[in-house]
KEPA-258405 format. One record per atom (N, C-alpha, C): atom name; x, y, z; residue number from 1. Coordinates in Angstrom, 3 decimals. Example, Ala and Ser with C-alpha at 12.3 -4.5 7.8 and 13.67 -1.06 7.14 Angstrom:
<recs>
N, 13.190, -5.690, 7.800, 1
CA, 12.300, -4.500, 7.800, 1
C, 13.200, -3.300, 7.800, 1
N, 12.850, -2.250, 7.080, 2
CA, 13.670, -1.060, 7.140, 2
C, 12.900, 0.030, 7.870, 2
</recs>
This chain:
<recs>
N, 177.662, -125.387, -43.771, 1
CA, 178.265, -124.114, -44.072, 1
C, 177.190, -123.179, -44.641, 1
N, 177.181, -122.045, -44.327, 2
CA, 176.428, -121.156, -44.548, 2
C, 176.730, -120.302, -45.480, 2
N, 175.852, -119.753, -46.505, 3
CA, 175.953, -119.217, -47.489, 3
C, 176.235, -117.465, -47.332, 3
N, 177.435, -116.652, -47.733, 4
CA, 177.716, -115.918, -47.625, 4
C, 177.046, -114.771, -48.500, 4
N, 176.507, -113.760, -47.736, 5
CA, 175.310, -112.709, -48.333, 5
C, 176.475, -111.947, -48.731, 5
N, 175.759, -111.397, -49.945, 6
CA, 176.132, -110.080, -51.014, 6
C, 174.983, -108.901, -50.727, 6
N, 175.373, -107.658, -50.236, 7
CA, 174.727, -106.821, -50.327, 7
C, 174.254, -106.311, -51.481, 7
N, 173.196, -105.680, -51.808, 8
CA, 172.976, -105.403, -53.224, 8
C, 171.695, -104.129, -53.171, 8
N, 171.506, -103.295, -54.390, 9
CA, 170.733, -101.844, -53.815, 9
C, 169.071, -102.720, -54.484, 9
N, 168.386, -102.660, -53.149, 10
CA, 167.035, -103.245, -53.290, 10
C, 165.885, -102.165, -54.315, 10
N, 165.944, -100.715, -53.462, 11
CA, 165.463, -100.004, -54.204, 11
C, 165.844, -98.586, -53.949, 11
N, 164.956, -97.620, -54.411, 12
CA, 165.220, -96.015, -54.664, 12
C, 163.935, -95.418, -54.950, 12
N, 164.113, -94.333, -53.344, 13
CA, 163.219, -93.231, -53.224, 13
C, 163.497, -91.942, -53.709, 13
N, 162.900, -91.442, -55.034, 14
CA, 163.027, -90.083, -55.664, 14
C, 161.826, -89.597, -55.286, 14
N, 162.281, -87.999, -55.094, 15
CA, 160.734, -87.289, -55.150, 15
C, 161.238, -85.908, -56.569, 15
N, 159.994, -85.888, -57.399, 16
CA, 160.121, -85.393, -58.460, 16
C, 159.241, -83.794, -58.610, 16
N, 159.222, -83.066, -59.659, 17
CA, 158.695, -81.787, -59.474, 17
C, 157.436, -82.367, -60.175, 17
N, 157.080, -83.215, -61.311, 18
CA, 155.885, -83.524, -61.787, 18
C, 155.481, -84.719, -61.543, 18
N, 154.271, -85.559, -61.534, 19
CA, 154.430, -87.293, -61.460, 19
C, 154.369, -87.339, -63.473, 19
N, 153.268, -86.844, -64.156, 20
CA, 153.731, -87.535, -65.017, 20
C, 154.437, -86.875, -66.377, 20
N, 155.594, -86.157, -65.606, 21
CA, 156.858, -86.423, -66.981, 21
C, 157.652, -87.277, -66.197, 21
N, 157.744, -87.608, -65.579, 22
CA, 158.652, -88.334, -64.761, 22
C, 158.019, -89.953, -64.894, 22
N, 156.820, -90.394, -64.901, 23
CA, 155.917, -91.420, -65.010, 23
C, 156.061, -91.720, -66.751, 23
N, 156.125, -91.019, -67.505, 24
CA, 156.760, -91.075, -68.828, 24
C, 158.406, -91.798, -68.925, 24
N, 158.641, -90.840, -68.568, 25
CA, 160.321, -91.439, -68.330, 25
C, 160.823, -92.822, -67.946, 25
N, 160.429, -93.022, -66.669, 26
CA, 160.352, -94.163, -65.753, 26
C, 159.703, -95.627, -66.489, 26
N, 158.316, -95.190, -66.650, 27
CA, 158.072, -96.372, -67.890, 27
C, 158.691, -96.799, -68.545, 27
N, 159.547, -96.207, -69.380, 28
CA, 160.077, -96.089, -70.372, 28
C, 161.545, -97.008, -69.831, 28
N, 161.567, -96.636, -68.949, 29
CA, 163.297, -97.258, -68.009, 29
C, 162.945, -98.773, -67.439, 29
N, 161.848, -98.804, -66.135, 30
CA, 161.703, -99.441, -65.784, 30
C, 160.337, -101.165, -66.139, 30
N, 159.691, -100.254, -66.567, 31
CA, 158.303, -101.213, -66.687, 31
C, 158.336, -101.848, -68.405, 31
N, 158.980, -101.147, -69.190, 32
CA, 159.275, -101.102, -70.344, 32
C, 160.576, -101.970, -70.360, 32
N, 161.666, -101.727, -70.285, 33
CA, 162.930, -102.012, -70.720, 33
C, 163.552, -103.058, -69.126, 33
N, 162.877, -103.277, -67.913, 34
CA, 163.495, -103.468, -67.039, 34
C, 162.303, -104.963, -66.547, 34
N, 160.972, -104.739, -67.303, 35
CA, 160.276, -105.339, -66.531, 35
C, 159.758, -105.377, -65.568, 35
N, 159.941, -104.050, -64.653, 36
CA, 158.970, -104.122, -63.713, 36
C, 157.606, -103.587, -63.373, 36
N, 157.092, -104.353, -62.532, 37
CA, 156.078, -104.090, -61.894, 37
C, 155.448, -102.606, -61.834, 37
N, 154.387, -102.008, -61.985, 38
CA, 153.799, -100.800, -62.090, 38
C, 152.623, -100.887, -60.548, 38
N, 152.699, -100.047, -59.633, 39
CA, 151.613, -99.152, -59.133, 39
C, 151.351, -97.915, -58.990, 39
N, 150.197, -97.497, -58.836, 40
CA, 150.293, -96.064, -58.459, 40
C, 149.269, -95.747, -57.342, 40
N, 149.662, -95.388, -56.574, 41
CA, 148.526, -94.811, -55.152, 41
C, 148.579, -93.422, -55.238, 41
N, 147.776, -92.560, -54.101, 42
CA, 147.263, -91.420, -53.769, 42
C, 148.774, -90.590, -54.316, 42
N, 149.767, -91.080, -54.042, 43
CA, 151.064, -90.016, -53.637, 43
C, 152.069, -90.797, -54.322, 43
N, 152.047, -91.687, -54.674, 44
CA, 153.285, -92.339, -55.248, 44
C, 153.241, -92.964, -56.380, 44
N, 154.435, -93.601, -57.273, 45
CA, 154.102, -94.547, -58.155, 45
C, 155.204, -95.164, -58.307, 45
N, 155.157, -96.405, -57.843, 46
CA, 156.621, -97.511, -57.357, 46
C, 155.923, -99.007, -58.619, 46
N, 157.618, -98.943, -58.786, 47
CA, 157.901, -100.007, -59.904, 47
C, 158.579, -101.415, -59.206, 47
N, 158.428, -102.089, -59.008, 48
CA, 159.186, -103.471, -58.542, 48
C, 160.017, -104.346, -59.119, 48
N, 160.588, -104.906, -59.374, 49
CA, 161.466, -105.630, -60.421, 49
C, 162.646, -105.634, -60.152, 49
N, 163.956, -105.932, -60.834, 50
CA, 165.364, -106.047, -60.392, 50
C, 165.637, -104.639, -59.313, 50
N, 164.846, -103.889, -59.537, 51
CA, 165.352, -102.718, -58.831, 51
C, 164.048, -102.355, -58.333, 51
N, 163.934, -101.828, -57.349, 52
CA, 162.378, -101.141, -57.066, 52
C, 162.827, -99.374, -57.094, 52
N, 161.885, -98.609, -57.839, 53
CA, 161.827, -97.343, -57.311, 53
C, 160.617, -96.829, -57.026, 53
N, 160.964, -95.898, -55.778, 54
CA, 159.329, -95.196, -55.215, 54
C, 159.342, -93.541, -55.637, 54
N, 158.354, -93.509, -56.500, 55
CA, 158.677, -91.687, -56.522, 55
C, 157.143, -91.177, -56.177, 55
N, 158.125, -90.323, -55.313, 56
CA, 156.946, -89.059, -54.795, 56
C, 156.951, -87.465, -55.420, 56
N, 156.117, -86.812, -55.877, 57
CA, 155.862, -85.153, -56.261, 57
C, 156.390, -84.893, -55.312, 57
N, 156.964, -83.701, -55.221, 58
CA, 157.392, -82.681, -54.555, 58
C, 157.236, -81.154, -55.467, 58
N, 156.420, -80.416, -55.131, 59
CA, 155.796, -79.510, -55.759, 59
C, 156.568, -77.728, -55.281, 59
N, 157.259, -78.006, -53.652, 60
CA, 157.582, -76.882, -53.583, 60
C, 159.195, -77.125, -53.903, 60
N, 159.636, -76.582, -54.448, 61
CA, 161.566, -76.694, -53.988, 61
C, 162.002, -75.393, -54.633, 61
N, 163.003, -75.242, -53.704, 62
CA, 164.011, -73.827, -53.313, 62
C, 164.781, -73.878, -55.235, 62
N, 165.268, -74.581, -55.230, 63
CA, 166.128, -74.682, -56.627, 63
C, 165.988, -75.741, -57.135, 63
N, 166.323, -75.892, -58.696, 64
CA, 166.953, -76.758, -59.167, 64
C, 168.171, -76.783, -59.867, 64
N, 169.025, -77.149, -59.088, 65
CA, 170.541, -76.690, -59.500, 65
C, 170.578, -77.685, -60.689, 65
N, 172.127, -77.058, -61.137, 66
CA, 172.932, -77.978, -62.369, 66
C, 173.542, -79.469, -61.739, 66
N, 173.026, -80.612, -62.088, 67
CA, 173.613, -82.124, -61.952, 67
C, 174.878, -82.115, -61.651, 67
N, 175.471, -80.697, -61.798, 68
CA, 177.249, -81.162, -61.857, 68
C, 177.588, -81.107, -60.492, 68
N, 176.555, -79.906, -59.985, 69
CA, 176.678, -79.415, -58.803, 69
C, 176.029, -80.066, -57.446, 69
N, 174.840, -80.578, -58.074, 70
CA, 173.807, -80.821, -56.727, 70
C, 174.709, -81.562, -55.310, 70
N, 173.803, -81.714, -54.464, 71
CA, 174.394, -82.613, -53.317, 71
C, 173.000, -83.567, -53.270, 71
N, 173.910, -84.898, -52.390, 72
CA, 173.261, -85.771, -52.487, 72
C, 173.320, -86.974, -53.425, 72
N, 172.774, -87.875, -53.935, 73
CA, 173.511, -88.933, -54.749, 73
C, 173.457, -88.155, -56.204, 73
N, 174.370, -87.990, -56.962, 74
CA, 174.615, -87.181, -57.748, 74
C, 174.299, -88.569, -59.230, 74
N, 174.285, -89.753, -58.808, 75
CA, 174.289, -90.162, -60.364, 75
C, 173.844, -91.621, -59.983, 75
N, 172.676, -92.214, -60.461, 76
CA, 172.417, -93.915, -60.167, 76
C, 172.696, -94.728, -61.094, 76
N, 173.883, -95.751, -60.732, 77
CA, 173.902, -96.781, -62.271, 77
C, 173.410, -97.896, -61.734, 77
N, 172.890, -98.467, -63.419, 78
CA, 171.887, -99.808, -63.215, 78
C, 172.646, -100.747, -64.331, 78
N, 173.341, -101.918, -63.501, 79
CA, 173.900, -103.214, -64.227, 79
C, 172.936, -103.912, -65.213, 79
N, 173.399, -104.024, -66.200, 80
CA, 172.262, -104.596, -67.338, 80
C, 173.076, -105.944, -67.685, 80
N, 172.779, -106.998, -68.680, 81
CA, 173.193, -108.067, -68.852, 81
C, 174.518, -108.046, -70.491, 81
N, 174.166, -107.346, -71.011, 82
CA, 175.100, -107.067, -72.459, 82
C, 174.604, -105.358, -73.045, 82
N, 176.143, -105.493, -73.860, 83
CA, 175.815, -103.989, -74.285, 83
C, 174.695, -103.939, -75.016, 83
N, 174.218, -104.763, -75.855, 84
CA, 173.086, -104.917, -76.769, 84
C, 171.687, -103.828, -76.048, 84
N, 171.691, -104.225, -74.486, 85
CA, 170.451, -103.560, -73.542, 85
C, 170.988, -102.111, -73.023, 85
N, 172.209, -102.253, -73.313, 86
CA, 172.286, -100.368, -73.043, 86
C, 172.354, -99.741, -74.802, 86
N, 172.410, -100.299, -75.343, 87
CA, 172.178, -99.648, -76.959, 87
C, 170.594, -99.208, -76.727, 87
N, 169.638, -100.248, -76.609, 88
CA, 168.475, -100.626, -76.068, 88
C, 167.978, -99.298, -75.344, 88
N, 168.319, -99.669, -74.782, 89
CA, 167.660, -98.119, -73.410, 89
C, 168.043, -96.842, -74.052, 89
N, 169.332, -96.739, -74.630, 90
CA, 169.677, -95.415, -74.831, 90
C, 168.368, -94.985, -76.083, 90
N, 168.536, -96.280, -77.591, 91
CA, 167.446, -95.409, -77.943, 91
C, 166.509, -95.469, -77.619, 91
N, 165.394, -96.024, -76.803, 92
CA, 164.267, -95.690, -76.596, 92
C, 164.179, -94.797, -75.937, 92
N, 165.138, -94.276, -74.715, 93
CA, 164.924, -93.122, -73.909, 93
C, 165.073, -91.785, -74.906, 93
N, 166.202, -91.876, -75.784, 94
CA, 166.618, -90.709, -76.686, 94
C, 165.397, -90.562, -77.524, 94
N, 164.627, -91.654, -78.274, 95
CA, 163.780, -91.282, -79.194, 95
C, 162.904, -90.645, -78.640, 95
N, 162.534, -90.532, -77.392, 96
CA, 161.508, -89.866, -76.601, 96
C, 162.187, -88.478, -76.266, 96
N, 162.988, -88.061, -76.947, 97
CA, 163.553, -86.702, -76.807, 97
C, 164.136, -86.917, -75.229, 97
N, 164.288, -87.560, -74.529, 98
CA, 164.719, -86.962, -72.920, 98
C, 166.417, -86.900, -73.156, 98
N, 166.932, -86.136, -72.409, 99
CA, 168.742, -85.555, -72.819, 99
C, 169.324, -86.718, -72.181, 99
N, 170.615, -86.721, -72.622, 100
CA, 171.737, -87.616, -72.431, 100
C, 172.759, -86.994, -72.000, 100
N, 174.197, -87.944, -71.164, 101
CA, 175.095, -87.015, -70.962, 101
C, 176.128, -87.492, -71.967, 101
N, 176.020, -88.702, -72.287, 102
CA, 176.759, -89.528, -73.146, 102
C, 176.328, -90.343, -74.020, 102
N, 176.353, -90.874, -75.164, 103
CA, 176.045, -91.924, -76.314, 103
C, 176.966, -93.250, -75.751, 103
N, 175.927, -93.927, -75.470, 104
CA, 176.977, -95.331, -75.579, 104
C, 178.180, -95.941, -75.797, 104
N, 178.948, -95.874, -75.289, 105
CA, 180.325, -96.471, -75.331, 105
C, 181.034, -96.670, -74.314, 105
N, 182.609, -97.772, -74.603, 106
CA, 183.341, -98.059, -73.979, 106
C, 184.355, -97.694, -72.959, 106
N, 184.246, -97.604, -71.958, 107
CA, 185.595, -97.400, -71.207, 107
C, 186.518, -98.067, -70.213, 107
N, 187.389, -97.805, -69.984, 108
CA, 188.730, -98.652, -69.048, 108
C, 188.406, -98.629, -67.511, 108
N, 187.338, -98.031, -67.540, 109
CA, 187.218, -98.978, -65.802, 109
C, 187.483, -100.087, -65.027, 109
N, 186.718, -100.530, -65.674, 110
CA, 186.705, -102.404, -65.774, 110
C, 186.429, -102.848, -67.500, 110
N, 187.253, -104.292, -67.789, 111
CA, 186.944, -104.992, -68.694, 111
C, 185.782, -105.213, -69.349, 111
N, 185.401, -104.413, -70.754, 112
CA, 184.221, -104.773, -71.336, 112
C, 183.365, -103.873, -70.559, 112
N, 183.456, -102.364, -70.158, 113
CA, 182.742, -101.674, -69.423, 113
C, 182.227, -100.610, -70.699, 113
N, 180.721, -100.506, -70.780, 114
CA, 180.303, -100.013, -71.858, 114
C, 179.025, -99.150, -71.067, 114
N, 178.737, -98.450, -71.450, 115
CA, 177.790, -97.447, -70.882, 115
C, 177.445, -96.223, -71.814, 115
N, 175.830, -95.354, -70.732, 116
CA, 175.708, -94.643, -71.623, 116
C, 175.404, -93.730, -70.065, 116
N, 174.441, -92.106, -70.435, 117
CA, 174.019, -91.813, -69.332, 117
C, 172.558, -90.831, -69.527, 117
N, 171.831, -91.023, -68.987, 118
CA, 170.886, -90.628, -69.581, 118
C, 169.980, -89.333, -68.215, 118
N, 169.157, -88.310, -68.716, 119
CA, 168.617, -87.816, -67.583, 119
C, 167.174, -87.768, -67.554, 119
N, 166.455, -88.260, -66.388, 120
CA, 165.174, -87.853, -66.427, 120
C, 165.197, -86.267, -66.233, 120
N, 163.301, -86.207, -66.246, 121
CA, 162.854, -85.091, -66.390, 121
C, 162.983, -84.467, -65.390, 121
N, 163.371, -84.860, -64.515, 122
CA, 164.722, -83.301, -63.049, 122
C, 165.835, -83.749, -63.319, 122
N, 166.271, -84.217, -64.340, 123
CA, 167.769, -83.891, -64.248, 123
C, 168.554, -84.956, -63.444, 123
N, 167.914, -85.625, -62.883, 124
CA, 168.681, -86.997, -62.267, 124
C, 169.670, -87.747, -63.431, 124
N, 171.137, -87.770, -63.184, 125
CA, 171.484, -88.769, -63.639, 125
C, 171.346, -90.337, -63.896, 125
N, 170.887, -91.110, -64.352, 126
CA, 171.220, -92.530, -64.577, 126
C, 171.882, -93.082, -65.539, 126
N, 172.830, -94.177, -65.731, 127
CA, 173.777, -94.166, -66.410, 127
C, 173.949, -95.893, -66.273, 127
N, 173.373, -96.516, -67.191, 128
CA, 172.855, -97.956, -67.446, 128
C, 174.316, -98.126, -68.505, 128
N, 174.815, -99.766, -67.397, 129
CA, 176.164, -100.373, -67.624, 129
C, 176.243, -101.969, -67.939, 129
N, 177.313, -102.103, -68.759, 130
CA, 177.316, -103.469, -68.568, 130
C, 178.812, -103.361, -68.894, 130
N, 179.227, -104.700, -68.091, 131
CA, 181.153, -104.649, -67.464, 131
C, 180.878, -107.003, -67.573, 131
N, 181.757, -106.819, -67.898, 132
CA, 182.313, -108.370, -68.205, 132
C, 182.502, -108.831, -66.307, 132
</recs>
């Protein structure tokens, strides 16, 4: 009998207006608090680990709208293991001054669903969870 696959999100391509406020940030999320992996080449700088992300500059853009509004994936959440690691993330990201949409806490989604939401430096939502 063959073992039945679970799809699951491998990684995530952002392109950003600076590399490093965004390379600040990201550290801080991924290489820091997530464990992963750090490179950086000519054009990019991709993290590896439970999640991979690749971000590229993008230097010209038309707007930067309000998060409430944008199109496109409007918000990325990242499953953590206990609330203890979203307490975790929230302050280290907050002590670094970067904005929040929410302070840590509970809600009725699912059982034991605790979260916070936090924004990098364009304004991307991420919003680091942990659910029983």
């Amino acid at each position: 009998m063959s073992e039945e696959f679970h799809p699951y999100l491998a990684s995530i391509s952002l392109k950003v207006v600076q590399f490093s406020e965004s390379e600040q940030f990201y550290d801080l999320l991924f290489k820091k608090v997530l464990d992963a992996k750090k490179s950086i080449s000519k054009n990019t700088i991709s993290y590896w680990g439970p999640i991979g992300l690749i971000i590229s500059e993008q230097k010209d853009i038309v707007s930067n709208p309000d998060p409430d509004y944008r199109l496109g994936f409007t918000q990325i959440s990242i499953r953590v293991g206990s609330p203890d690691i979203v307490d975790q993330i929230y302050k280290e990201i907050v002590s670094h001054k970067y904005p929040y949409s929410w302070k840590p806490r509970s809600f009725d989604y699912s059982d034991g669903y605790y979260s916070t939401c936090l924004f990098d430096p364009d304004y991307n939502k991420i919003e680091i969870f942990f659910t029983k």
